[in-house]
C-alpha positions in Angstrom: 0.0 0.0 0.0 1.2 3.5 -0.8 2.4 5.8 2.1 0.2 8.6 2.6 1.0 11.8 2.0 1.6 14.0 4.3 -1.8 17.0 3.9 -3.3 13.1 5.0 -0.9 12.2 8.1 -2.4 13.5 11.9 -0.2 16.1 13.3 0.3 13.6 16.8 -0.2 16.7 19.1 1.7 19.1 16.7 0.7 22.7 15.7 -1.2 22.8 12.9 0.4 22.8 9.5 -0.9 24.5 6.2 -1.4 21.3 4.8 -4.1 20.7 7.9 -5.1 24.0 7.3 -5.9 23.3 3.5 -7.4 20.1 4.1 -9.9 21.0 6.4 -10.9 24.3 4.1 -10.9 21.8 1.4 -13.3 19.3 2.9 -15.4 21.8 4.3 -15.6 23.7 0.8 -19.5 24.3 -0.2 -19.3 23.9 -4.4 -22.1 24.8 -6.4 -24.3 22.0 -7.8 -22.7 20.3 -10.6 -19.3 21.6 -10.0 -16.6 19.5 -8.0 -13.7 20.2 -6.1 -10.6 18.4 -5.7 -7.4 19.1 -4.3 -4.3 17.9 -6.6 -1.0 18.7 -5.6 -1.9 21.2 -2.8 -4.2 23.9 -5.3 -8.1 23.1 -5.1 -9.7 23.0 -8.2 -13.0 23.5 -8.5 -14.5 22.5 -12.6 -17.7 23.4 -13.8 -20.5 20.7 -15.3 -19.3 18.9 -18.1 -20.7 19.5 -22.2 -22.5 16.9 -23.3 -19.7 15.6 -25.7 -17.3 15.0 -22.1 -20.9 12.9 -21.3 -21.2 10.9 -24.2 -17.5 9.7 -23.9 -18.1 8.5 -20.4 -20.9 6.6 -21.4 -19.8 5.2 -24.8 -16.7 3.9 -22.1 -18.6 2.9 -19.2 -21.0 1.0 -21.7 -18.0 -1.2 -23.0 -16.7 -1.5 -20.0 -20.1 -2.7 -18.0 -20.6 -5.3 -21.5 -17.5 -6.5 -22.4 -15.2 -6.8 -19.2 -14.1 -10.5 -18.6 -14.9 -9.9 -14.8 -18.0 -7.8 -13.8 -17.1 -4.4 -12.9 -19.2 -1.0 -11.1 -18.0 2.3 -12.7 -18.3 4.8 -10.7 -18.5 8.8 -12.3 -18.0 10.7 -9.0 -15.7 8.7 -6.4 -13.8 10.4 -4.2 -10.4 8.7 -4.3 -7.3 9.8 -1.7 -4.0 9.8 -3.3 -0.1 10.5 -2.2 -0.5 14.0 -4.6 -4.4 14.9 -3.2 -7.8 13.7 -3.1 -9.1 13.2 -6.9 -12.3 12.6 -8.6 -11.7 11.0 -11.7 -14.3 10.7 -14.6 -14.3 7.2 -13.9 -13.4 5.0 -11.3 -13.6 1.0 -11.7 -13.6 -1.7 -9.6 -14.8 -5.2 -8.9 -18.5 -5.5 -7.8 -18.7 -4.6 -4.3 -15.5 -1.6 -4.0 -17.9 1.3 -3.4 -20.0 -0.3 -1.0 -19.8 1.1 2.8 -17.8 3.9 1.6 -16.9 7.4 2.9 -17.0 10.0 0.1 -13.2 9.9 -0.2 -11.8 6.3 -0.1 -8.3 5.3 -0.3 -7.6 3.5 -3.9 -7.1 0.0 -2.8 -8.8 -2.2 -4.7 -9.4 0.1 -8.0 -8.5 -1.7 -11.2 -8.6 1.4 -13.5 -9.6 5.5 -13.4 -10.5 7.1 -16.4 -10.5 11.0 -17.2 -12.0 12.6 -20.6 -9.9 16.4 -21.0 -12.4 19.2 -20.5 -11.2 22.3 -19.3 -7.7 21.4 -17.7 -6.4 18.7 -20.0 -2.5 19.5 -18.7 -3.9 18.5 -15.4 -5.1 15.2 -16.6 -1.9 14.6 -18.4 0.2 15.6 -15.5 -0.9 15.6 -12.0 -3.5 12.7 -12.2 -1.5 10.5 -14.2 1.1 11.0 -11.7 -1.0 11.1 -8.4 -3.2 7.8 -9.8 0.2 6.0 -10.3 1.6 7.4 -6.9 -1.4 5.7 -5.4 -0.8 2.2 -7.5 -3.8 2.3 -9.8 -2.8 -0.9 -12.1 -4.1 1.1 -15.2 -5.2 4.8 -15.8 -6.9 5.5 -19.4 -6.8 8.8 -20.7 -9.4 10.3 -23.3 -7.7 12.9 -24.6 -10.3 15.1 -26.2 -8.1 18.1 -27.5 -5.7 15.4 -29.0 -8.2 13.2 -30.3 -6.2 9.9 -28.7 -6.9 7.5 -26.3 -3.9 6.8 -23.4 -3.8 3.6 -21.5 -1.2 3.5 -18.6 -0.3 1.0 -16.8 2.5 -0.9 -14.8 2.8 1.6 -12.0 6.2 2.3 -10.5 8.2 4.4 -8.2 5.5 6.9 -8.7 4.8 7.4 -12.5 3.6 4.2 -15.4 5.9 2.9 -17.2 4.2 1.5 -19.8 1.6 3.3 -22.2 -0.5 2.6 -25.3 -1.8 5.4 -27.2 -3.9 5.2 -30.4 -5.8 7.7 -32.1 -9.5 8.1 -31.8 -11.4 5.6 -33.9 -8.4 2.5 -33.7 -8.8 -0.6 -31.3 -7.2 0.0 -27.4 -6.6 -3.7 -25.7 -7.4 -3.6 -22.3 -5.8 -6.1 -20.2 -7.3 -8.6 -17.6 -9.3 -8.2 -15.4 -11.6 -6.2 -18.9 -9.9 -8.6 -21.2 -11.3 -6.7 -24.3 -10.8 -4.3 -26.8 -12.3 -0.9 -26.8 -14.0 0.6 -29.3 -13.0 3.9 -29.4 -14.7 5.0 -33.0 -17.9 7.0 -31.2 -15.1 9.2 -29.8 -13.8 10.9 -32.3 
């Protein structure tokens, strides 16, 4: 299991640090509806609701994934997920039946098989920070719909903080996913 970071370690009768203080504002920040916060490497971004074309990708994947994954899978668009580099909501978060159940709103990311993200307003951040905190926090595999680009990303093998391995193909081409999905995603309504 990854170590946690330290915005996530008690103080043990210390002063408080800003990384306390941060926490707390961000978990006590009120969002309007539809928009989420997260905090990812010590900034709190707050996004707006998603267009309908970042909505339509998350379903065209979370169909393939629900229909054609070797194992059964929940996909969840709005879990909270605790990571070394901040607390995270990815588009997508999957995970054997059962993962989500019993919950708090954030939850470590033990257990997740793969995290998805489809660029919107912060692609960078996508690119960057996420793919780096997921990995941090030993996501097997982290697939990136890369709107602006027009590819899809799939990382996996994650090591010493970053993947190591990555399969990109441009929107409309085949992407293999590996076991436990065991499939290959069409990616031709995404582009």
């Amino acid at each position: 299991m990854a170590a946690m970071p330290s915005i996530e370690q008690p103080n043990a009768g210390l002063s408080r640090s800003a990384e306390d203080e941060l926490l707390d504002a961000f978990l006590n920040l009120s969002t309007p509806a539809g928009f989420r916060a997260e905090l990812i490497e010590g900034e709190i971004v707050v996004t707006p609701p998603p267009d309908g074309n970042h909505e339509a990708a998350f379903a065209i994947i979370s169909k393939q994934l629900y229909r054609m994954s070797r194992d059964e899978v929940h996909v969840s668009g709005a879990k909270g997920l605790i990571t070394p580099r901040g607390r995270f909501i990815p588009d997508g978060t999957v995970g054997h039946e059962g993962l989500f159940d019993d919950q708090e709103p954030w939850m470590p990311a033990a257990g997740v098989l793969l995290v998805f993200e489809i660029t919107s307003s912060r692609p960078s951040t996508d690119r960057e920070a996420k793919r780096l905190g997921y990995a941090a926090a030993g996501i097997p595999l982290y697939l990136l719909v890369d709107r602006t680009d027009g590819a899809l990303t799939l990382f996996s093998s994650p090591e010493n903080g970053d993947y190591r391995d990555l399969n990109r193909v441009s929107f409309g081409k085949p992407l293999e996913l590996p076991a436990p999905f065991a499939f290959t995603l069409d990616s031709a309504l995404l582009g």
